[in-house]
C-alpha positions as CSV (number, residue, x, y, z in Angstrom):
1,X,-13.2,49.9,3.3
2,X,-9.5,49.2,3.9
3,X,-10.9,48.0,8.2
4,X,-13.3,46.3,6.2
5,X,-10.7,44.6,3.9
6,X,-8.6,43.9,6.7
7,X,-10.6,42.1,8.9
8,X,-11.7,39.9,5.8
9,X,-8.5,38.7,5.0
10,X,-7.5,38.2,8.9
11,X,-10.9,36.2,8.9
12,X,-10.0,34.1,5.4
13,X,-6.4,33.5,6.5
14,X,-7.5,32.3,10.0
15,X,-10.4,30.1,8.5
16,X,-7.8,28.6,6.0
17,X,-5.3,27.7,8.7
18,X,-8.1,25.7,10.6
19,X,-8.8,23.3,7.7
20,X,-5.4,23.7,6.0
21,X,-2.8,20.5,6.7
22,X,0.6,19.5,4.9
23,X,0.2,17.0,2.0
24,X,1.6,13.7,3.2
25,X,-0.1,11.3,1.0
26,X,2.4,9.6,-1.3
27,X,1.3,9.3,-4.3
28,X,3.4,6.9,-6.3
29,X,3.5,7.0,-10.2
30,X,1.4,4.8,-11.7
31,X,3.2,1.6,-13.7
32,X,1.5,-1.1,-15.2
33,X,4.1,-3.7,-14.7
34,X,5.0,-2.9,-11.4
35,X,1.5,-3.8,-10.8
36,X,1.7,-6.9,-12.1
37,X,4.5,-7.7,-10.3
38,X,3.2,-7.1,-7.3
39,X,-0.2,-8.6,-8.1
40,X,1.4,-11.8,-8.8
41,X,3.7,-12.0,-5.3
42,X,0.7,-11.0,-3.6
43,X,-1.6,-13.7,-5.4
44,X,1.2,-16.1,-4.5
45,X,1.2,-15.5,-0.4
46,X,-2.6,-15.9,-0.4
47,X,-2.2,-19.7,-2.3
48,X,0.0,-20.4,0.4
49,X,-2.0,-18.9,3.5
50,X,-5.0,-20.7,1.7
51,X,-2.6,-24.1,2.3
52,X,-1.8,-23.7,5.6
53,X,-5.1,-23.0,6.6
54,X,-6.9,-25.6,4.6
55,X,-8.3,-27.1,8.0
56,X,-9.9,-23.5,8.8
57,X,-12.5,-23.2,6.4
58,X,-13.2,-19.4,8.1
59,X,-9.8,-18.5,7.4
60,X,-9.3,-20.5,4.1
61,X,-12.5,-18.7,2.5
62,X,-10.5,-15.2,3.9
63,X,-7.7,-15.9,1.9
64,X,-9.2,-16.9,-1.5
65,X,-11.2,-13.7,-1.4
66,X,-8.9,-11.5,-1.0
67,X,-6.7,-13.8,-3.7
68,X,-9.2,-12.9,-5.7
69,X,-8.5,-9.5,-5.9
70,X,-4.9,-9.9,-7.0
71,X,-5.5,-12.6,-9.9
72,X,-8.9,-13.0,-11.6
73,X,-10.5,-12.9,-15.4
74,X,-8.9,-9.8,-16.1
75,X,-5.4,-11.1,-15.5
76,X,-6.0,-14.3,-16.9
77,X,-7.4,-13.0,-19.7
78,X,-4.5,-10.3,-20.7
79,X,-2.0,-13.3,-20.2
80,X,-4.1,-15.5,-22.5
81,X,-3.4,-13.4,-25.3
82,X,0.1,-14.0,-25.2
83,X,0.5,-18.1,-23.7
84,X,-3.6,-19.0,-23.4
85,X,-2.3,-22.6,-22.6
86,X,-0.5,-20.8,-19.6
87,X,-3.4,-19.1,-18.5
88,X,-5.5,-22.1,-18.6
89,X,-3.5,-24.0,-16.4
90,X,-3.0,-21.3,-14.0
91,X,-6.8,-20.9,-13.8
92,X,-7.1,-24.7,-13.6
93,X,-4.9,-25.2,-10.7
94,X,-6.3,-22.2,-8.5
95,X,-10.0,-23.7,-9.2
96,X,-8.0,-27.2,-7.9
97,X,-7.0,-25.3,-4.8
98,X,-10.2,-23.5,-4.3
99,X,-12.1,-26.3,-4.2
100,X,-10.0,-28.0,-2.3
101,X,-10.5,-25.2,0.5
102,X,-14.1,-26.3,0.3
103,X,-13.9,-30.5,0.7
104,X,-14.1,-31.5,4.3
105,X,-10.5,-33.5,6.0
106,X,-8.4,-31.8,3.1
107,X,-4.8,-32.8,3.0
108,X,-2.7,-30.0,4.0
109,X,0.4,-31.7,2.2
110,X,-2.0,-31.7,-1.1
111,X,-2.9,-28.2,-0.4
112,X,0.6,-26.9,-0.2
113,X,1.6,-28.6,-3.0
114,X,-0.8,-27.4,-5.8
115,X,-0.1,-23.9,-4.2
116,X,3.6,-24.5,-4.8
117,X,2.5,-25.3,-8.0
118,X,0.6,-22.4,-8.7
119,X,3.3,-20.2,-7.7
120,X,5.5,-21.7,-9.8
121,X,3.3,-21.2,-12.9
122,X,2.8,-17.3,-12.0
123,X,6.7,-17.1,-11.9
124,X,6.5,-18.1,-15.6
125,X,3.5,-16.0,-16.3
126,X,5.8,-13.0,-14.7
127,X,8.4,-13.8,-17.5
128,X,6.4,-13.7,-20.2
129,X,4.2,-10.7,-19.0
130,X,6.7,-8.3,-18.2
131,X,9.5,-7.4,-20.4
132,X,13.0,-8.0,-20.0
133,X,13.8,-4.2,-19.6
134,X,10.9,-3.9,-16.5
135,X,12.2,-6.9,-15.0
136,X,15.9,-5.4,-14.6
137,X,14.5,-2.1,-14.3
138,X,15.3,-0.5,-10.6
139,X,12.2,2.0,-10.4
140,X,10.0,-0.7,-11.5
141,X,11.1,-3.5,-8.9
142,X,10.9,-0.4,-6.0
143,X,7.3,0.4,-7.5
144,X,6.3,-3.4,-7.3
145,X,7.8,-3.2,-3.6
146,X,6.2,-0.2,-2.6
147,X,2.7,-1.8,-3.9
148,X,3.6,-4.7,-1.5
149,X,3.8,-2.7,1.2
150,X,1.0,-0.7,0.7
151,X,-1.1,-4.2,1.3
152,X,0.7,-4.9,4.3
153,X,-0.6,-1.4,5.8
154,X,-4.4,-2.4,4.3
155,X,-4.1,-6.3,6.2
156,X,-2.4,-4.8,8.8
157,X,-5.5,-2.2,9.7
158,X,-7.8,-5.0,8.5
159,X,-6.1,-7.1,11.6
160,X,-6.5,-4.5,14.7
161,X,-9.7,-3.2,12.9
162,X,-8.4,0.0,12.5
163,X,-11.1,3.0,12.0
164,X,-8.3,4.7,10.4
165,X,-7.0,4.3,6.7
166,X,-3.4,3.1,7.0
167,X,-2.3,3.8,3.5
168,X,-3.4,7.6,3.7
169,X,-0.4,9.4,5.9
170,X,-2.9,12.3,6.1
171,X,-4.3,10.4,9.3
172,X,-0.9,10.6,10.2
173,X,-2.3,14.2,11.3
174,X,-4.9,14.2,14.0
175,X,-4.8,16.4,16.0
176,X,-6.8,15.3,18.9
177,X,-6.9,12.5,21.1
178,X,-10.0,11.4,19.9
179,X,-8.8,11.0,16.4
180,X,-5.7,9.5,17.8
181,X,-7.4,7.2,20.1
182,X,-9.7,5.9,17.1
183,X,-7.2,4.0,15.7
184,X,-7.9,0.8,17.2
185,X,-4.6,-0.2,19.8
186,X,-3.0,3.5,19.9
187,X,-2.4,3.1,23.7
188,X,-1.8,-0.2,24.1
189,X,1.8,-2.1,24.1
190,X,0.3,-5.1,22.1
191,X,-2.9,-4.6,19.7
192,X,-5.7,-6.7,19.9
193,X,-5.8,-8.9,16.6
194,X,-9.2,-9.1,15.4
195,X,-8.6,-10.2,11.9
196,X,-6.4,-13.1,11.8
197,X,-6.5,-14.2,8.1
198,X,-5.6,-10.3,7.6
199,X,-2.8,-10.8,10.1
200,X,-1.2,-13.7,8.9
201,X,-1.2,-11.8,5.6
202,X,0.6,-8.8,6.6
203,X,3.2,-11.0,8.3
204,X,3.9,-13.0,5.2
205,X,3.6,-9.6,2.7
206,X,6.3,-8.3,5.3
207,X,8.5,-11.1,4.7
208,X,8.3,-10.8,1.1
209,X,8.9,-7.1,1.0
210,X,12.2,-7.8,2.7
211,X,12.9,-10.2,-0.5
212,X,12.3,-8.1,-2.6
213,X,14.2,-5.6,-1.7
214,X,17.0,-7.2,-1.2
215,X,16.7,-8.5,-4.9
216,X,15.9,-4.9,-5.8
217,X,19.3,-3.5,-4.2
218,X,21.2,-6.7,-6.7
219,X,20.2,-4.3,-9.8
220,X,19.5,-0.8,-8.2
221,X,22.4,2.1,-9.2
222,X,25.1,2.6,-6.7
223,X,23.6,6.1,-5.6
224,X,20.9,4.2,-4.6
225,X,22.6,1.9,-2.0
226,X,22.4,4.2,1.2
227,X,18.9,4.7,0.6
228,X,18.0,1.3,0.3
229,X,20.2,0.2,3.2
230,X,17.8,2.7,5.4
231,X,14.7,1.2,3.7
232,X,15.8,-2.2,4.7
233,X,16.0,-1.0,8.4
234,X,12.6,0.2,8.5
235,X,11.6,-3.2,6.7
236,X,13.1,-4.9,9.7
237,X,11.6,-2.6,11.6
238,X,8.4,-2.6,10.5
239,X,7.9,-6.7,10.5
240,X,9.6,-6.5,14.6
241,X,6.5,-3.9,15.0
242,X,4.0,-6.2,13.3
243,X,5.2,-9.7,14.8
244,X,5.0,-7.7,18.3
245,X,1.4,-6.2,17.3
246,X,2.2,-2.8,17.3
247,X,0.3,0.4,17.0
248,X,-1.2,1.1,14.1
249,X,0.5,4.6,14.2
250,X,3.9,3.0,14.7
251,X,3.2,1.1,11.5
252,X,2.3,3.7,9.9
253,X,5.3,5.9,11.0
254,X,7.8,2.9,9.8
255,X,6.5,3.0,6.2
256,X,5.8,6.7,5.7
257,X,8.2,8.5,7.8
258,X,11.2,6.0,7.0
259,X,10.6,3.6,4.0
260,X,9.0,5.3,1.6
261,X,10.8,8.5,1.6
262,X,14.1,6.4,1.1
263,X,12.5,4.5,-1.9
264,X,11.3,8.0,-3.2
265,X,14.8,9.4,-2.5
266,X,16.5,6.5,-4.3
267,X,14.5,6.2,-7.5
268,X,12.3,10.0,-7.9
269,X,8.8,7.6,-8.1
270,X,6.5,10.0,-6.4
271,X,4.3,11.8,-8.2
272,X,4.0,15.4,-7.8
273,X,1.9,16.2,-4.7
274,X,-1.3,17.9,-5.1
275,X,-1.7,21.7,-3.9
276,X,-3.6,21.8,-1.0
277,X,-7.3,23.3,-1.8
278,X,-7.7,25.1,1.1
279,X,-3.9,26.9,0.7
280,X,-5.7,27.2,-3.4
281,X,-8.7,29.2,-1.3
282,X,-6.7,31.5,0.6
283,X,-4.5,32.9,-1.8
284,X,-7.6,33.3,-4.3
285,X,-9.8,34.9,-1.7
286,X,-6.8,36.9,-0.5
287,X,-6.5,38.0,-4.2
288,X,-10.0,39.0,-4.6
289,X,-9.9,41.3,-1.1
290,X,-7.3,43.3,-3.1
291,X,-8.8,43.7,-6.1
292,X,-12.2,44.8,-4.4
293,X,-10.1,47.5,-2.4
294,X,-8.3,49.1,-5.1
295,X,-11.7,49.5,-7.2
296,X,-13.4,50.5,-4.0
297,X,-10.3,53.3,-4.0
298,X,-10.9,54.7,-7.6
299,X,-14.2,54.7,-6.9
300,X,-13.4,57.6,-4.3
C-alpha cells in the first residue's frame, strides 16, 4: 500500500505542476467612484477622437461606440437624480455630436467644439458625482488611473489584433513559442496596426494616464513619492513603446511588471490574490493519500 501511495502522490504532484502557474492577475479593489472617474476621462478622449475624425465616418462610428460604453443611460440616469438639468444637457450635446458624425462635409471646427463642450460639462458632472473626500483621496485617483490604463492595454490589443488578452498578466506565461508567437507582432520591431480608431485611442488614454498621475502625485502621501516617480517612468515608457508600435508583450511587461506593482506598492489597492486551484488540488489529494494509508495500516 505505502508503493502504492507513493507513486500516487509522485503522480498528483507531477500532474499539479503541469497545470499549476503563479497568480499574476491584478486584481484591483473594486471602487465606485474611481470608476466614474475614469469613465468620464475616458468618455471625454472618445468626444475628441470622434472630432478629429469627423471626415472618417469608419473611424468616427469606432469612436462613438466604444464612447458608448463609458457614458450611456445608466450614467445619465444616476446623475439625473442629483442635477437632471445637467444630465439633460450632457445627453443633448453628445446626441449633437453624434449626429454630427453622421451628416456628410461636417465641420471639424464645429465638431471639436461641441466635444470641448461636452467635456466641459462632464468636468462638472465629476464635481457633483463624486464627493469631495474621493476627489482628494490618493487611492481613489490611483484606482481611476489604473482603470485608464487597463483601457489602454484593451485598444492597444484591439490595434495589433492581438489573440491574446492584454489586461490578463497570466498570458504573461506562455510557455511556448506558439503561445508566444500568437500574440500578433511578438517578433517584429514595429507591430502592424490593424485597428486604428483602437490605436489612436490608446495613444490619447496614454497621454491622459501621464496627467493624471502627475495630478495624483500633487495629493498622494510623501511615502508614496518614490513609487510614483517609478510609475511615471514606465508611463513614459509605455507611451515611447506604443508611439513606436511595440510588442504587445512589451506593453504588457511596462504595465504589469513596472506600473502597477508601484501603484500597488504606493497605495495597498490590490485585492487579495486568489489561491491557485490546481495548488488547492494538490494539497487536498495529497491529504487524502495519507489519510487512505493510515486506515489502510490499522486495517493490518
Amino acid at each position: 500500500m505505502k508503493k502504492i501511495a507513493s507513486v500516487s502522490i509522485m503522480l498528483i504532484l507531477f500532474s499539479g505542476m503541469l497545470v499549476v502557474h503563479p497568480a499574476f492577475a491584478h486584481n484591483f479593489v473594486q471602487n465606485s467612484d474611481a470608476d466614474l472617474i475614469a469613465k468620464i476621462q475616458e468618455f471625454k478622449i472618445e468626444s475628441k477622437m470622434i472630432a478629429n475624425n469627423i471626415s472618417n465616418n469608419t473611424l468616427a462610428q469606432w469612436h462613438i461606440s466604444k464612447s458608448q460604453e463609458y457614458w450611456g443611460g445608466n450614467e445619465s440616469a444616476a446623475l439625473s437624480q442629483k442635477d437632471s438639468s445637467l444630465a439633460n444637457q450632457i445627453s443633448a450635446s453628445i446626441g449633437d455630436l453624434y449626429s454630427l458624425a453622421q451628416a456628410q462635409n461636417a465641420n471639424s471646427t464645429i465638431a471639436n467644439q461641441k466635444a470641448d463642450a461636452i467635456n466641459q460639462l462632464l468636468d462638472q458632472a465629476e464635481s457633483e458625482e463624486i464627493s469631495t473626500s474621493s476627489q482628494g483621496n490618493a487611492t481613489v485617483q490611483a484606482l481611476a488611473l489604473v482603470g485608464v490604463i487597463t483601457e489602454v492595454l484593451k485598444d492597444y490589443g484591439d490595434a495589433i489584433g492581438s489573440n491574446v488578452d492584454l489586461t490578463n498578466m497570466d498570458n504573461m506565461n506562455a510557455s511556448s513559442t506558439g503561445s508566444m508567437q500568437s500574440m500578433s507582432g511578438m517578433s517584429m520591431s514595429k507591430t502592424p496596426i490593424v485597428n486604428m480608431a483602437a490605436y489612436q485611442s490608446a495613444q490619447a488614454l496614454t497621454d491622459v494616464s501621464q496627467t493624471m498621475l502627475g495630478n495624483l502625485q500633487t495629493i498622494a502621501p510623501s511615502d508614496a513619492s518614490p513609487y510614483l516617480v517609478k510609475a511615471g517612468t514606465a508611463l513614459g515608457a509605455l507611451k515611447q513603446k506604443i508611439d513606436a508600435q511595440g510588442s504587445g508583450m512589451d506593453v504588457m511587461t511596462i504595465v504589469h511588471v513596472q506600473c502597477h506593482p508601484n501603484l500597488i506598492a504606493a497605495f495597498n489597492i490590490e485585492a487579495v490574490p486568489e489561491f491557485p486551484m490546481p495548488i488547492l488540488l494538490v494539497i487536498v489529494s495529497f491529504g487524502g493519500i495519507v489519510i487512505m494509508s493510515r486506515m489502510f495500516s490499522k486495517n493490518r
